[in-house]
C-alpha positions in Angstrom: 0.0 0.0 0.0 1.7 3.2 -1.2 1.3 6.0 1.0 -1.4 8.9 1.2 -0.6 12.3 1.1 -3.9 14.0 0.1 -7.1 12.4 1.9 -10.3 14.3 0.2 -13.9 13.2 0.3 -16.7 15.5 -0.3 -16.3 18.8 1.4 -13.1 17.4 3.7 -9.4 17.7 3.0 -6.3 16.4 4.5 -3.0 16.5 3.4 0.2 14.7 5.2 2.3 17.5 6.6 5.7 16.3 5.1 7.4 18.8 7.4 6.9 16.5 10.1 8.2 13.3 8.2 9.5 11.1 9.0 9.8 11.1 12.5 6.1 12.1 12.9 2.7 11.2 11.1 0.1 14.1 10.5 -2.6 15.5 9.0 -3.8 18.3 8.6 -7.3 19.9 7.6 -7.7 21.9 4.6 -10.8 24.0 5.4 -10.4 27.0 2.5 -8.1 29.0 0.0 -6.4 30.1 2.6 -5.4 26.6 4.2 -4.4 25.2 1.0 -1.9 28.3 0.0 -0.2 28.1 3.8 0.6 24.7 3.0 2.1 25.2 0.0 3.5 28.3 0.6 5.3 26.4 3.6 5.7 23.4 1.8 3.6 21.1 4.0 2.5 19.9 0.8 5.0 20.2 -2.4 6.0 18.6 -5.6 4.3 20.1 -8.9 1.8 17.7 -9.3 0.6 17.6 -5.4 0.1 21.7 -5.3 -1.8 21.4 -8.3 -4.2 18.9 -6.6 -4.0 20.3 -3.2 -4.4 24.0 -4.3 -7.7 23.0 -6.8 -9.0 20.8 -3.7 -8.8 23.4 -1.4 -11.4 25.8 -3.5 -13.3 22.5 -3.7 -13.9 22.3 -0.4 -14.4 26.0 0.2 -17.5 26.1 -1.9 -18.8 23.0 -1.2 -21.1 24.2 1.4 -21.7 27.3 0.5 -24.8 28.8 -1.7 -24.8 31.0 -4.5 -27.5 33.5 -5.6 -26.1 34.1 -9.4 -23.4 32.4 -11.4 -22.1 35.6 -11.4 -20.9 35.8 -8.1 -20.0 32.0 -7.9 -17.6 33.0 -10.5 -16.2 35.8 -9.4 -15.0 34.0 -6.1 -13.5 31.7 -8.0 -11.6 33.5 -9.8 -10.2 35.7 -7.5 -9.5 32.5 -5.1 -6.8 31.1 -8.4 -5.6 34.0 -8.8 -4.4 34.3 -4.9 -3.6 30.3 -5.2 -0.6 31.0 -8.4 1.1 33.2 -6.1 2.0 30.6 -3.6 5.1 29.0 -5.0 6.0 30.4 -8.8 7.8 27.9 -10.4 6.0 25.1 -11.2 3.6 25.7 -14.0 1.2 22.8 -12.7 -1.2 25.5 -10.6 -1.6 27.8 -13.1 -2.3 25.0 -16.1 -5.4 23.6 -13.5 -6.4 26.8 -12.5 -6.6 28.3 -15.8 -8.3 25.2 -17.2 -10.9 25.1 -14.2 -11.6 29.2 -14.9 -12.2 28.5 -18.4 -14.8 25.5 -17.8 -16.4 28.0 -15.0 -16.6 30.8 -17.4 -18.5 28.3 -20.0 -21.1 27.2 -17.2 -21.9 31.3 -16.3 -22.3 31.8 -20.3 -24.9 28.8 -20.2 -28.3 29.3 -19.9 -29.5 26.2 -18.7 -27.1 25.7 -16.0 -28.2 27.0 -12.6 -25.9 28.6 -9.9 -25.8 25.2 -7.7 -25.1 23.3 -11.2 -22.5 25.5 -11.9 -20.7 24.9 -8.1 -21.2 21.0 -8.3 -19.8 20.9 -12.1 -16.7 22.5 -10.7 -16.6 20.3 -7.8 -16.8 17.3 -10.1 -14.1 18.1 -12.6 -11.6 18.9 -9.6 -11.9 15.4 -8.1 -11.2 14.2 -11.0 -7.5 15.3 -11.3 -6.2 12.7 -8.2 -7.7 9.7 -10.3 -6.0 11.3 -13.5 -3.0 11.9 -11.8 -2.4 8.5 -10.9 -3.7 7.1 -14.0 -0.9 9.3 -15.2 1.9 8.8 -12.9 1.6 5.0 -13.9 1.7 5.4 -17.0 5.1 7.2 -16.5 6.2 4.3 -14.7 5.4 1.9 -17.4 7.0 3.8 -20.3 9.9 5.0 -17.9 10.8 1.3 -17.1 10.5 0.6 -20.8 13.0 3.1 -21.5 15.5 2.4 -19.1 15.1 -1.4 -19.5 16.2 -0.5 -23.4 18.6 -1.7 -24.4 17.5 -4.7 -22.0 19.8 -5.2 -18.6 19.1 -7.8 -15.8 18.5 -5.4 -13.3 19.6 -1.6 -13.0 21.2 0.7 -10.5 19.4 4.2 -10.7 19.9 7.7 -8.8 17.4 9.9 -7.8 17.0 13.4 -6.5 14.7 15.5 -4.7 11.5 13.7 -4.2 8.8 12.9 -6.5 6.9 9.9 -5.5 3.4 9.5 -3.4 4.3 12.4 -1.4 4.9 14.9 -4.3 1.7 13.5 -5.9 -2.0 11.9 -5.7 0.1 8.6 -5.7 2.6 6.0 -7.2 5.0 8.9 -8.3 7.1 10.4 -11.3 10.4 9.3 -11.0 9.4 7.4 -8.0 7.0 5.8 -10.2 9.4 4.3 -12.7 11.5 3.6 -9.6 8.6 2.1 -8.3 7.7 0.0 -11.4 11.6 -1.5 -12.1 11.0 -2.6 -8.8 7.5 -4.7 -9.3 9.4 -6.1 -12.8 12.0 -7.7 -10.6 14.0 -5.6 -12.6 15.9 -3.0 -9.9 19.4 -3.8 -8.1 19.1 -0.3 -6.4 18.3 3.2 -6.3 20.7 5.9 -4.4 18.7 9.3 -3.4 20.5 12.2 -2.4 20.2 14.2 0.4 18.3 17.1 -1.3 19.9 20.0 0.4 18.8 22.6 2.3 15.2 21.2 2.5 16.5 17.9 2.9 13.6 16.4 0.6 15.6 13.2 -0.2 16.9 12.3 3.3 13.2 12.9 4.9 10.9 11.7 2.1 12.2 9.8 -0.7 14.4 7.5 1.7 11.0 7.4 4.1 9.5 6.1 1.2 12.0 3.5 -0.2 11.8 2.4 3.5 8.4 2.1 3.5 8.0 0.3 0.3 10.7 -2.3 1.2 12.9 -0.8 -2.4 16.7 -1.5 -1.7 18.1 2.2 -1.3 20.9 3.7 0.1 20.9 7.7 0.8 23.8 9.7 -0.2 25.1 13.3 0.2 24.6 15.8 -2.4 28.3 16.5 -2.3 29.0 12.3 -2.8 27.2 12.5 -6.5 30.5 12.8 -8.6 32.1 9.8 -7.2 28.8 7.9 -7.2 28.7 8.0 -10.6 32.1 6.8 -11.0 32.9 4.1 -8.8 29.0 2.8 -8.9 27.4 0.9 -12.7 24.3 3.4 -12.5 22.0 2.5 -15.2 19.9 6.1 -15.4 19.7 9.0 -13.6 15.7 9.8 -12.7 14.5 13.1 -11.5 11.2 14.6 -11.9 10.1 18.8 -13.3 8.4 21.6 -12.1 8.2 23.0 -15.5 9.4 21.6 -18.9 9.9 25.0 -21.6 9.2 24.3 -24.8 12.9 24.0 -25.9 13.6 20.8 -23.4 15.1 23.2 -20.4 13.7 22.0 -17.3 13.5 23.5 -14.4 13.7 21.3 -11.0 14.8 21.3 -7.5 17.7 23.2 -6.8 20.7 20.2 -7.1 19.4 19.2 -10.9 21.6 20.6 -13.2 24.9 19.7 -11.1 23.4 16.3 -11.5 23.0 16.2 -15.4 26.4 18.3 -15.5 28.5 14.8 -13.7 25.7 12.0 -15.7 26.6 13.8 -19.5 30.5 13.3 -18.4 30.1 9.7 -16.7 27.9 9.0 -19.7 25.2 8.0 -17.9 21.8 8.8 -19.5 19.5 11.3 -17.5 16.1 11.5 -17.6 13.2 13.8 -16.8 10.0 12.3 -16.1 6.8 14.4 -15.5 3.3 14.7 -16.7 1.9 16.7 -19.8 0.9 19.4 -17.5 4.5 20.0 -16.6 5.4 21.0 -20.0 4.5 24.4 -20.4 3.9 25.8 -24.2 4.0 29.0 -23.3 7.5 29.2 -21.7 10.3 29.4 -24.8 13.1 28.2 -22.5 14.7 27.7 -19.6 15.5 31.5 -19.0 11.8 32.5 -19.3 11.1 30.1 -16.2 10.6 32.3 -12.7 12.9 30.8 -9.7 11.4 31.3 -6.6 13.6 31.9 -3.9 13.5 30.6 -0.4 14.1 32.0 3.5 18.0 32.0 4.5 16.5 30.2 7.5 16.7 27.2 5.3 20.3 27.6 4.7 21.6 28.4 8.2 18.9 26.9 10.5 18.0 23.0 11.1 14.9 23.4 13.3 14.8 26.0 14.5 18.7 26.1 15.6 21.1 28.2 14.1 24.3 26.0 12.5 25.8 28.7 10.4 27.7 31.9 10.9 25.6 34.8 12.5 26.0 37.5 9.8 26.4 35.5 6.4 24.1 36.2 3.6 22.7 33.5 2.3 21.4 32.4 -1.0 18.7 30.3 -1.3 17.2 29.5 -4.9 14.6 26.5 -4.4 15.0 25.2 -8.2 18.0 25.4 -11.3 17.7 25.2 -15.0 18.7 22.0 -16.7 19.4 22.8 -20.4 18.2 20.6 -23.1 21.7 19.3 -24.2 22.1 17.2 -20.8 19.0 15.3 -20.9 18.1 12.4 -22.7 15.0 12.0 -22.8 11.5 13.5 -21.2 9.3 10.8 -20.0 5.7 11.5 -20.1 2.1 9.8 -19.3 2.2 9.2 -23.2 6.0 8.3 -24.1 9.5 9.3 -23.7 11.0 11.4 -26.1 14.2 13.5 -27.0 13.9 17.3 -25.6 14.0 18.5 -28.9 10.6 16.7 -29.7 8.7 17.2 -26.7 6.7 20.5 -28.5 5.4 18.5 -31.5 4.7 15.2 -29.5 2.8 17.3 -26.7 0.9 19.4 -29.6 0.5 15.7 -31.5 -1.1 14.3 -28.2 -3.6 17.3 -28.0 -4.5 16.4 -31.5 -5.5 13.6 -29.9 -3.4 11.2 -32.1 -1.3 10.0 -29.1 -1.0 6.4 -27.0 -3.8 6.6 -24.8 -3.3 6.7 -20.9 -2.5 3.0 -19.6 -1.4 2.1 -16.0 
């Protein structure tokens, strides 16, 4: 049983605060807006995929009991409650795709006639919930077509390195990279995975490795700064990471640590691949450049709950995500393939021509 990190039924909300992990298990209620963009802002709840579903959920949940006199006002609220969600965390592009794709489907049901103000609300509802089955449907197929690819040309069983974290935790389930991870493992077809520490927010050490724990995958946790010899003194098959937002170029921008990564697998000759879902892929971003860093407390740096390791009076700086050119990654595994960087445009406007592999998990 993989673990939960969103819990939603109809009008309730819980999300796993992963700030606590893994020494403690809990959840916390998402009552409103207002809930949802604390823990994200905070990053109770993180990974692309998860804010998206978390941030959508929480408006869910905030209109579920209340009543609307005109579809007017029902979408006016809900517009102004997106635009205050995108401001929570910048980079990923996840958010905005949803929210976008939710006002448009709101501003359809005003425009119609014969849909009444408590339709309109419920129709919302409905296509929200509907983004932690797709999600998962998703995130598998990832797996399977991520597994496919490093299993090409075939090898008995395969050594991989992971950073950051991008498994259940970062999503409604099963996982990105995680998921391929995941997947090599049911195919009998994984030696090991190594996951780095994910400095300063320690994502690896506290929640990919609590997750390799908990799903009995042979692991072993190394340092950020132990990645260089890794690769050269370890056979790794593939490097796997996941992507807050893929420009249209191939340049992908992912937790800060990324692009040293792809910098040591192009010279170890080791291929590297991104693995995220179509809405990580944003059309509207040329490249890498064009992609906003958000950019985190010091605290982060020079604090370790709450206590104070580094030198009183350093500046720090603290960029949450880097820029991964096209050049250093091999290929982009999505829900409907994995393809060279250079392609991912034309296969992602193919797919919404609605010519692509259909979604199989």
């Amino acid at each position: 049983m993989t673990l939960e990190a969103i819990k939603y039924a109809k009008g309730k909300l819980q999300i796993l605060d992963q700030l606590l992990l893994p020494l403690e298990t809990h959840y916390v209620d998402i009552d409103n807006v207002e809930d949802g963009w604390k823990v994200i802002k905070s990053m109770q709840v993180r990974g692309a995929p998860g804010i998206a579903i978390v941030g959508c959920l929480s408006l869910a949940v905030e209109i579920y009991n209340k009543l609307y006199d005109t579809k007017d006002a029902l979408f006016e609220e809900i517009e102004k409650k997106f635009l205050y969600l995108i401001t929570s965390r910048p980079t990923a592009v996840n958010l905005l795709k949803e929210t976008n794709k939710f006002l448009e489907l709101a501003n359809k049901l005003k425009n119609d006639i014969t849909v009444s103000p408590g339709d309109m609300k419920n129709s919302l509802i409905e296509a929200i919930e509907k983004l932690l089955i797709k999600d998962i449907c998703d995130n598998k197929a990832i797996g399977k077509f991520g597994a496919e690819t490093v299993l090409s040309p075939p090898v008995v069983k395969c050594k991989v390195l992971t950073h950051c974290n991008t498994g259940s935790l970062a999503t409604a389930g099963y996982g990105t990279a995680l998921g391929v991870i995941r997947r090599l493992h049911e195919l009998g077809k994984l030696d090991h995975v190594y996951c780095t520490e994910t400095r300063p927010y320690m994502q690896g050490a506290r929640l990919t490795a609590y997750e390799l724990v908990y799903e009995k995958i042979p692991s072993t946790l190394v340092c950020d700064s132990a990645v260089a010899t890794l690769l050269l003194n370890t056979d790794i098959t593939a490097v796997l990471v996941g992507a807050d937002r893929v420009a249209v170029n191939g340049d992908t921008a992912n937790k800060i640590g990324t692009y040293q990564i792809a910098v040591l697998a192009k010279h170890h000759n080791i291929p590297f691949y991104v693995c995220a879902p179509i809405s990580s892929i944003d059309l509207n971003t040329k490249t890498g450049k064009d992609i906003p860093i958000e950019e985190r407390p010091a605290e982060e740096i020079t604090d370790i709950k709450n206590l104070r390791i580094a030198a009183p009076g350093i500046t720090c700086w603290n960029p949450a995500f880097d820029i991964t050119p096209a050049s250093f990654i091999t290929g982009i595994i999505t829900e409907v393939g994995c393809f060279p960087p250079e392609r991912i445009e034309q296969e992602i406007l193919h797919f919404k021509r609605g010519n692509a592999k259909k979604c199989s998990g």
